[in-house]
N, C-alpha and C positions, 0 to 999 in steps of 0.2 A: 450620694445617689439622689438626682433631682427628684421631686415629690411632684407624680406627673398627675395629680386630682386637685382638682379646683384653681385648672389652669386659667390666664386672663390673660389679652391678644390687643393688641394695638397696632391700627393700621394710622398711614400718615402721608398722603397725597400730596406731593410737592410738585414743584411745576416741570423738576428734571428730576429725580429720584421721588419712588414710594415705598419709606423705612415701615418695617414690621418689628414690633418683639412683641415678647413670649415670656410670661410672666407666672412663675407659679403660688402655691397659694401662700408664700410666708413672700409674696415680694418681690423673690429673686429674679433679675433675669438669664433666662436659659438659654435663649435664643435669639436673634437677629438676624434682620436682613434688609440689602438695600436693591431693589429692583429697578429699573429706568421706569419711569412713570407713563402706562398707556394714554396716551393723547387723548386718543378717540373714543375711547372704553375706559373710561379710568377706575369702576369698579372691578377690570378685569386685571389690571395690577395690581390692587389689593390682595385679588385674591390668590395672586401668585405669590404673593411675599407671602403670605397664612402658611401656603403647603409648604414653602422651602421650608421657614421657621418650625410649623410641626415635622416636617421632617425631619430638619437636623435634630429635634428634642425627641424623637420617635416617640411621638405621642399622638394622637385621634385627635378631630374635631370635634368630634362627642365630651371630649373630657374639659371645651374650652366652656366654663362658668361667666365668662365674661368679654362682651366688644366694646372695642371705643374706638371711636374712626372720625379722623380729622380731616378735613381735604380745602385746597385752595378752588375749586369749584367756582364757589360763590364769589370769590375773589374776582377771577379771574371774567367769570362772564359780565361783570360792571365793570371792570376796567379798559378790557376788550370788546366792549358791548355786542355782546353775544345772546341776549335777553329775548325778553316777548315784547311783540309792540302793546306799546302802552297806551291808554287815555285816564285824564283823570276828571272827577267831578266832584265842584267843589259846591260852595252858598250861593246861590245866585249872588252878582254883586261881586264876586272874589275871583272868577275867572282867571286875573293874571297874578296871582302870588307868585310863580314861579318866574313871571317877568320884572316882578318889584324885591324881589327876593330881600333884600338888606337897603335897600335905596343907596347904597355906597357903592365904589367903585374899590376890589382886590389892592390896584394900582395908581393913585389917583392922577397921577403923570401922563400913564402911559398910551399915548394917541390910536394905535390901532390892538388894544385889549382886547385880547384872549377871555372871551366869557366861558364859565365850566358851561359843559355841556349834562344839562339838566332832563335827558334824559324823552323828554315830550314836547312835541311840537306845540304851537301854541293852537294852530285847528284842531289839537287834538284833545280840549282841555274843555271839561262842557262845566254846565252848573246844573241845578236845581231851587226851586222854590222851596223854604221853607228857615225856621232858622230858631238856634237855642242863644240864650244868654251866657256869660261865664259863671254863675250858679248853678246853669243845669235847666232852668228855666224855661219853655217852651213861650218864643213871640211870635210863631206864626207854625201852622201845622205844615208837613213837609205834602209838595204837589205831587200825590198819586195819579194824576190823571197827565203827570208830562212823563211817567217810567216809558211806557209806549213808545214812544217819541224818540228818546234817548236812547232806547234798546235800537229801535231801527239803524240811528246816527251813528251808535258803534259796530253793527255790523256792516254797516255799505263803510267805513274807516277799514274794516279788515282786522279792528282792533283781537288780540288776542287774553290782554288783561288787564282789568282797571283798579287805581287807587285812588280809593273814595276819602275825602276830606272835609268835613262838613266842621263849621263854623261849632268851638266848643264841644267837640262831641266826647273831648276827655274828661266835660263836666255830667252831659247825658250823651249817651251812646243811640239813645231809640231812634234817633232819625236813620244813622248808620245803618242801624240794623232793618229797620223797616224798607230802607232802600236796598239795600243787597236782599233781603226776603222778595222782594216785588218783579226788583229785574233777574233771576234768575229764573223764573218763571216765563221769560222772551227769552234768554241767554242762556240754558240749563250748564253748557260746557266751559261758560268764561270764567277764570279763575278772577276773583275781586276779593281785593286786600283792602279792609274796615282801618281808617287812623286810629280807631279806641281801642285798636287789638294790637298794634304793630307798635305804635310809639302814643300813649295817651298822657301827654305833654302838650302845655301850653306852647305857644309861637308856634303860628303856624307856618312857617314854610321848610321850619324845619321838619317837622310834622309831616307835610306832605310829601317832600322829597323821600323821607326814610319809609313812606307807605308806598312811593313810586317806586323806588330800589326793591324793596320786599315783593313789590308785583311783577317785575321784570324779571327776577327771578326765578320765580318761583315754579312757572312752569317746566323749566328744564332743571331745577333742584331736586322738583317731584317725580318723573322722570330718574332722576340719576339714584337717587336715594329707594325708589322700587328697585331698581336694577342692581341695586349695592345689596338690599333685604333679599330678594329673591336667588342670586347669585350663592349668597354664603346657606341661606336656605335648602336650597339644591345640593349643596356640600353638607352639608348635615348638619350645621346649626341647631344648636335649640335655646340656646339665651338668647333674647333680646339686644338688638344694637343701640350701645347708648353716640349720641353725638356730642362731639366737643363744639364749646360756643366759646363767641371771641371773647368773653365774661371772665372765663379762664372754669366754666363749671361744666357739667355733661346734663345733655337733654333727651328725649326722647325722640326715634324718629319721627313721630309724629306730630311730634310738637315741632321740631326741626323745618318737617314739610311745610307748615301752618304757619312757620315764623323763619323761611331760609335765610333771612338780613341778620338774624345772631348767629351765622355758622360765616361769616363773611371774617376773615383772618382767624378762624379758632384755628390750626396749624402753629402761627409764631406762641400763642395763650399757652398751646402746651408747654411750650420754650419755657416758657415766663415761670409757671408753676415747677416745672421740675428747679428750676434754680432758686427760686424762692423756698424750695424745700429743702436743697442743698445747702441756701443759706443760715437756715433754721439748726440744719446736724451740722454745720463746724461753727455757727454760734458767732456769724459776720452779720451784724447787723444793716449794712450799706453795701449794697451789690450792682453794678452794671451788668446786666444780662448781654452776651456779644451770641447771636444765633447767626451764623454764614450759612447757605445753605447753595444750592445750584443756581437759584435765580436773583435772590435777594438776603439782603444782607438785615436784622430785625435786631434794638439795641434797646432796651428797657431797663429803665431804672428801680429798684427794690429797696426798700427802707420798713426796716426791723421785722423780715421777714413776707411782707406784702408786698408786690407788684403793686405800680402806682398806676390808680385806674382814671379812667375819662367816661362822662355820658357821650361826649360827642366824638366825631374826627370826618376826618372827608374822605371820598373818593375819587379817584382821579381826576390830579390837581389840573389846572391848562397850567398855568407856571410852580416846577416843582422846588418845596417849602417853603411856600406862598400861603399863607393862613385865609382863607378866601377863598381860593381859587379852585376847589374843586366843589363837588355835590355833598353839601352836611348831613350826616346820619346818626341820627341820637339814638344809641343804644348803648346799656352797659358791656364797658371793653376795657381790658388791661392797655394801657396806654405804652404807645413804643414807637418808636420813627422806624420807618421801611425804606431801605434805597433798594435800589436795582444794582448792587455790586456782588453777583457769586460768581460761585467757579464757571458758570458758563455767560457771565457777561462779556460780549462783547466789543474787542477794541479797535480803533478805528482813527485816523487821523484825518482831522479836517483840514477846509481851504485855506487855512491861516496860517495851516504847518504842526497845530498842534493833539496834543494825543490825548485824547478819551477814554472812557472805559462805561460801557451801560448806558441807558437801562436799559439796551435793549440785548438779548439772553438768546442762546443756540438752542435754548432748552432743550428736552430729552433726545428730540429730532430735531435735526440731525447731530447736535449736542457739538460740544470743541472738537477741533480737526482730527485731534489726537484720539478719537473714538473709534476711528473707522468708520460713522457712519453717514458720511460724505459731507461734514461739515469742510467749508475751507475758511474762514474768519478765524481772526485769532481770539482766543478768551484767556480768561484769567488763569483756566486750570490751565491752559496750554502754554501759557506762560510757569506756571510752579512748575511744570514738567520739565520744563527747557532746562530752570535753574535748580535742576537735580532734588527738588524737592517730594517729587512722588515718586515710590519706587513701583514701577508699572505692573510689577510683574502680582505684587499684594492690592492692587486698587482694587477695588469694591468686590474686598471677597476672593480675586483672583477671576472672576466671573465673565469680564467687561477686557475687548480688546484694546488693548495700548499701542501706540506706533509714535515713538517719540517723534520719529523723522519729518511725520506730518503736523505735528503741534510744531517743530522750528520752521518747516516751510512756510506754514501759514503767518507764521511771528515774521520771517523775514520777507513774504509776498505783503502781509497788509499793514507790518509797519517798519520794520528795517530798511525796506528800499526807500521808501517817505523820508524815511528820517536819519538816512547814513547811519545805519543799526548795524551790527550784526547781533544775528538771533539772540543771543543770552544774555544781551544788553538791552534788547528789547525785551525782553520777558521782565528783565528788571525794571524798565521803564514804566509797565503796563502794571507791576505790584505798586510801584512805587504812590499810583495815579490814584489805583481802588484804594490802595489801606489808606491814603487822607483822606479817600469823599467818606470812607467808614469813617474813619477816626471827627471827620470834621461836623459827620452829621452826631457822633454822641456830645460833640462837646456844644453843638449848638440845641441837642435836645435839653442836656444838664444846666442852661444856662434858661432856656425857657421856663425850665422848673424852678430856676432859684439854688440850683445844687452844684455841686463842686465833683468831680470826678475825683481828682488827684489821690482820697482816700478811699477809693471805694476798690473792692476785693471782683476783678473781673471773674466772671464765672463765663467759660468761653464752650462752645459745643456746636451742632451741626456738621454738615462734609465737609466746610472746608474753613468752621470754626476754631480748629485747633491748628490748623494750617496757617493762618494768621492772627492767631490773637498775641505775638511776643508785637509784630510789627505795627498793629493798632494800637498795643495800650502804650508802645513808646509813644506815638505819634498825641494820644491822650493824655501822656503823661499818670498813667496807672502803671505803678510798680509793682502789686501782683495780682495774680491770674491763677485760677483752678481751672482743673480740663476734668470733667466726671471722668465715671466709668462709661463705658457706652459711649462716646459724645454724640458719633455719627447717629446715630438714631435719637437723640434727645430729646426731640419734641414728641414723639412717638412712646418714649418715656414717659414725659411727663405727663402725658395723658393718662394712666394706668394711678398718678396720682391726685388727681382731678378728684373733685367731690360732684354726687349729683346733685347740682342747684339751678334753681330761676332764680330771678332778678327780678320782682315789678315797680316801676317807678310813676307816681300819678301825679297829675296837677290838683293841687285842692288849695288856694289862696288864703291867706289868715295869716294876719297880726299878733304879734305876742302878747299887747294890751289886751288883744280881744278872742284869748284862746278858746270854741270850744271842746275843751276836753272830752266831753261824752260822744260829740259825733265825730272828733279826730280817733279816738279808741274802737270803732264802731269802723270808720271807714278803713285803720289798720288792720285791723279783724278779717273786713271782707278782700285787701289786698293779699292778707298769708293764706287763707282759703284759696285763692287765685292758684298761686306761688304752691300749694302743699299738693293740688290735684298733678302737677305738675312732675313735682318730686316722686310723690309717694308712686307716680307710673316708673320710674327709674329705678329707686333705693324702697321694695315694699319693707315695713316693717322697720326700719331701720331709724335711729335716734338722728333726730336732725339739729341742726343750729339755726339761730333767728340772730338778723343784726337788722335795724330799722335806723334810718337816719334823716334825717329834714334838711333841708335845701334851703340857709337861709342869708339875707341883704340889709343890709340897711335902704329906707324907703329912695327908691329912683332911681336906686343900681340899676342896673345890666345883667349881673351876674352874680350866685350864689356860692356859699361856705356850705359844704358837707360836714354835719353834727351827728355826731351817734345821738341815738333818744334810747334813754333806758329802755333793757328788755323784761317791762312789766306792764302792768295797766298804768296809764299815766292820769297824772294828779295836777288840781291848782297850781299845788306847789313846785310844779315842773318849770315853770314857766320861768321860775328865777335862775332854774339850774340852767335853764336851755341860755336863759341871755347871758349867763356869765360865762359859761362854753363858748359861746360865738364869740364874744366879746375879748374871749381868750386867743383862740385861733384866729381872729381878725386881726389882732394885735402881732400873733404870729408871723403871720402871712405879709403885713401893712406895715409892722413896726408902732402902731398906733389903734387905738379906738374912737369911736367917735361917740361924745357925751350926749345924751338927751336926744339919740336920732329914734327915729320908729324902725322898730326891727319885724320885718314880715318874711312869711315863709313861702314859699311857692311851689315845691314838688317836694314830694317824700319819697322814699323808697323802701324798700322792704326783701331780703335777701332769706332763703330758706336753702340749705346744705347739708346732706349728708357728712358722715366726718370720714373725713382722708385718714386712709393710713398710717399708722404711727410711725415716730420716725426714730432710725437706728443710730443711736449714739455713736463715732470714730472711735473706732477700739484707738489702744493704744501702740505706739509704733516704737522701733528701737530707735535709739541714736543715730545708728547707722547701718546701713547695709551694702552687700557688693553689689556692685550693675558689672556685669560686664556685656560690650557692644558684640554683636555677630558679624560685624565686618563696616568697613565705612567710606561713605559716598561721596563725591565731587559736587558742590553745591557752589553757587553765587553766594557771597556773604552777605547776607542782607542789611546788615549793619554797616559794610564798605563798597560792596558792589564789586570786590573781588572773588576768583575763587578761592574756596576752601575747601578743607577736609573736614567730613563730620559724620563722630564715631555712629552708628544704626544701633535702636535698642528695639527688641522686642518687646511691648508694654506687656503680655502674661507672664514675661518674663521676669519681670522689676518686683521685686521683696518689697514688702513695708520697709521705712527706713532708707529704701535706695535714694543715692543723689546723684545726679545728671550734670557735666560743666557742658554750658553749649562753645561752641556750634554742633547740634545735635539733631537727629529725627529719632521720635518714638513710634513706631508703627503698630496699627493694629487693623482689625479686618474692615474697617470701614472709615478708617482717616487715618492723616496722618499731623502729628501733635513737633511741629518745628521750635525744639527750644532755642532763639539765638543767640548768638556770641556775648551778647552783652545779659545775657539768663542764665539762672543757675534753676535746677529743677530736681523737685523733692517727692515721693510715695510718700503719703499716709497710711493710717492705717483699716481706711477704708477701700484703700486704692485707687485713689483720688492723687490728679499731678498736681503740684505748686509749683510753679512759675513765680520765680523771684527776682526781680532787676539788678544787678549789679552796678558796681562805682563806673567799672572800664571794662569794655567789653573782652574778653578773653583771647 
């Protein structure tokens, strides 16, 4: 009997589906659901997936103790620039950073270059008088007598919100703040985002850019994020909503609203954390996370338990997985490559004769042909349909109408007639296209890292995650593959595992010759004070964790080593530990150290987290158990591109111990898990599937 008090609720905003479960208080999930995700209201399919999910659990909204709500929002309004207009104001003297950005050129060949699109015009870009040193220092007081001026300048612009960059202000912050105090006083409505609040990091133009993204946002974050509080509010809420951030921790809305650029990809983060936690209970220390989902397709790599994290990444590239080419955003982020390959990417054959698939997506509306809901382009689901791999009548729940006839017409209207197809040879075509740009973008993320796939234990989930992950990790050359429980809802999971944490990372410059220790102790002090106001609004009372780490070079570098720094008051004697850490990981990383260089430090960070859930050790399983299939399906073989027969299981059905030979589909209420011919497939005894590659395909 479910234990329906001290239930906890996860919503998960995706750009075609918004997954719900329903968690009660040992953990377990009771409930799921996957809704078409409202476009135009997107807190208003939240809150439809809330009531199915309490419904099917017959339990009250009164009884939910906990929200956690993920959504591509933010994503989606800077990629589609969908934002506020912007102006920024910098140091007098500094005007064009965003014109001088890197003095380099993405491409350096390329005669008619695609520059990213940075967001602000260059009329729109003012300055002010006044100016701090990289100490902190005060060389000239900032011009009170030009706010006037400037308030006038952004209102005859039409400007809606500005992001303020003043020279060092990650050393002192008072001119920031003295100019945001002045001009809201002429501007009382303009939302203005501070660089010492949003990213207080050296380099500025990174710096400015991630305080232009935070401002472009933010008014329609703030906005959606009322309308998300007030909504479940009205349904009878009474916990607090915590927000997932792309970190991979949960924030507050408030802080959410004050900082929307760390909720910008928190959706794939949940991803990242629930297999990271899976990886931890079967004791895989090397894991590619594979998350498919309706728009895109998210691939992240995990080593002994952790998702591998980045300060920086971009935003929509002009040339895609081009390092350069789109808008830089320094915030702490679980590190992952994103394509544009799901179930509802759409295919398409160019002038050349040749066949494509993505990025660009049917999403929710009108969604693959095969919806019903006036889509006519062929997509990827429309394609698994063709080739007998979704059984229509269980897709999403049973909930969502199927019409095979229009997923093959549209296969043989947009690319059969093209390309002398008939439809089940085009559907083959169209899997054949996406599962390499998937498979090609992990093997090019794994090589960016330094890492190897070949061993790594894929952990595969989202809609249409388990639908392809046999055909991906051939193509990666990963021989096995876990499908959780749940898959379809994964990230929606994983969020219920989330800890509530900030991240704060600052510039403070120092030599290791010339550490000092009292005021480096003093300024990590007032960065967890920062970091604990934060938490303790999310997790009250509750035992948190502390990791602190320094960002360190050898003198001239470019670029920094991430060092843990003990979690205590630090000592003289720290100093040797810290160089022989660096000196270690450098060595790591390089193969080499370098004798007699000067070692300096440039930004620190500081991490405060609630503790996640404990986690449930795999019972143990029998040897073996019986499967038998409920009947079986007419499939393309994806392994020959013939038809085949392949037995149907029901996954509530399969015992711990069951084994699966493919060619096979395991269905359940929200995907479907394709073991192929050349797979064999095992129950644990958490009721977790393994995917195991075979010599020859069966």
């Amino acid at each position: 009997m479910n234990n329906l008090h001290g239930l906890r609720l996860a919503s998960d905003i995706g750009g075609t589906f918004t997954d719900t479960v329903l968690v009660d208080a040992s953990a377990r999930v009771i409930a799921t659901a996957k809704t078409p995700t409202t476009t135009d209201q997107p807190a208003l399919g939240a809150l439809q997936g809330a009531r199915r999910v309490l419904q099917d659990a017959r339990a009250d909204i009164s009884q939910v103790v906990g929200k956690i709500h993920g959504t591509t929002l933010a994503t989606n309004a800077l990629i589609e620039r969908r934002g506020a207009k912007v102006a920024t104001v910098t140091t007098e003297g500094f005007r064009d950073i965003l014109e001088i950005a890197y003095e380099r050129r993405y491409s350096q060949y390329a005669i008619n270059i695609e520059k990213p699109d940075l967001i602000v015009p260059r009329q729109h870009a003012f300055t002010i008088a006044g100016r701090m040193n990289a100490l902190g220092q005060e060389l000239s007081p900032l011009d009170d007598s030009a706010i006037a001026d400037l308030a006038k300048q952004l209102q005859a612009a039409e400007i809606e919100a500005v992001a303020v960059c003043l020279m060092h202000a990650y050393a002192n912050p008072a001119h920031e703040l003295q100019l945001r105090c002045l001009l809201k006083a002429y501007v009382p409505d303009m939302v203005i985002s501070l660089s010492h609040e949003v990213s207080p990091e050296a380099r500025e133009f990174d710096r400015l850019c991630t305080t232009i993204a935070n401002a472009y946002i933010q008014p329609v974050m703030a906005r959606y994020l009322a309308d998300i509080q007030s909504r479940f509010l009205d349904e009878g809420l009474t916990c607090p909503i915590l927000m997932m951030t792309a970190g991979g921790g949960m924030t507050t809305i408030d802080t959410a609203a004050r900082l929307p650029i760390r909720l910008v990809e928190s959706g794939p983060a949940g991803g990242a954390i629930l297999a990271a936690r899976i990886a931890a209970e079967v004791n895989e220390a090397e894991v590619l996370s594979f998350d498919m989902g309706g728009t895109t397709a998210k691939l992240c790599l995990i080593d002994r338990f952790r998702p591998q994290t980045a300060r920086k990444f971009e935003i929509a590239r002009a040339a895609r997985f081009v390092k350069g080419s789109g808008m830089p955003v320094r915030i702490p982020v679980i590190e992952m490559i994103e394509i544009g390959a799901g179930g509802g990417s759409i295919a398409t054959v160019d002038k050349l004769g040749r066949l494509q698939v993505g990025p660009q997506s049917a999403g929710a509306i009108p969604g693959p042909a095969a919806f019903c809901k006036g889509g006519v382009h062929p997509t990827v689901t429309d394609a698994d349909i063709v080739q007998g791999y979704i059984e229509t009548s269980r897709f999403a729940e049973g909930r969502l109408k199927i019409d095979p006839q229009l997923a093959e017409n549209a296969l043989k209207d947009g690319v059969g007639e093209t390309l002398d197809l008939p439809s089940e040879t085009a559907g083959f075509a169209v899997s054949e296209i996406v599962d390499e740009a998937m498979a090609g973008a992990g093997r090019m993320h794994a090589v960016e890292s330094g890492k190897d796939l070949g061993q790594r234990l894929m952990i595969a989930f989202g809609g249409n995650g388990p639908l392809h992950a046999t055909r991906v990790a051939r193509r990666a050359q990963v021989g096995r593959i876990l499908i959780p429980r749940d898959p379809g809802v994964g990230s929606a999971v994983g969020f219920l595992f989330a800890p509530v944490s900030f991240e704060v990372i600052r510039s403070r410059y120092a030599t290791l010759d010339a550490l000092d220790v009292a005021g480096l102790n003093s300024f990590l002090d007032e960065m967890e004070d920062e970091a604990e106001l934060v938490v303790r609004a999310g997790a009250p009372g509750q035992t948190l964790s502390r990791r602190r780490v320094a960002f360190m070079r050898y003198h001239g570098q470019g670029h920094e080593i991430e060092i843990t720094l003990p979690d205590r008051i630090l000592t003289p004697d720290d100093t040797d530990r810290l160089r022989a850490a660096f000196e270690t990981e450098y060595s790591r990383q390089f193969s080499r150290s370098v004798p007699g260089m000067r070692i300096e430090i440039l930004n620190w960070g500081l991490s405060l987290a609630s503790r996640a859930p404990e986690l449930k050790p795999v019972p143990a399983q029998p040897d073996k158990a019986g499967a038998v299939p409920s009947h079986t399906a007419a499939i393309i073989c994806d392994v020959t591109g013939d038809p085949r027969k392949a037995s149907v299981y029901d996954r509530a059905g399969l015992a711990p111990g069951a084994c699966i030979q493919g060619p096979a589909l395991i269905t359940e209420p929200q995907t479907t898990t394709l073991v192929s011919a050349d797979f064999r497939a095992k129950v644990d005894g958490a009721g977790n599937i393994w995917l195991t590659k075979q010599e020859a395909p069966q």
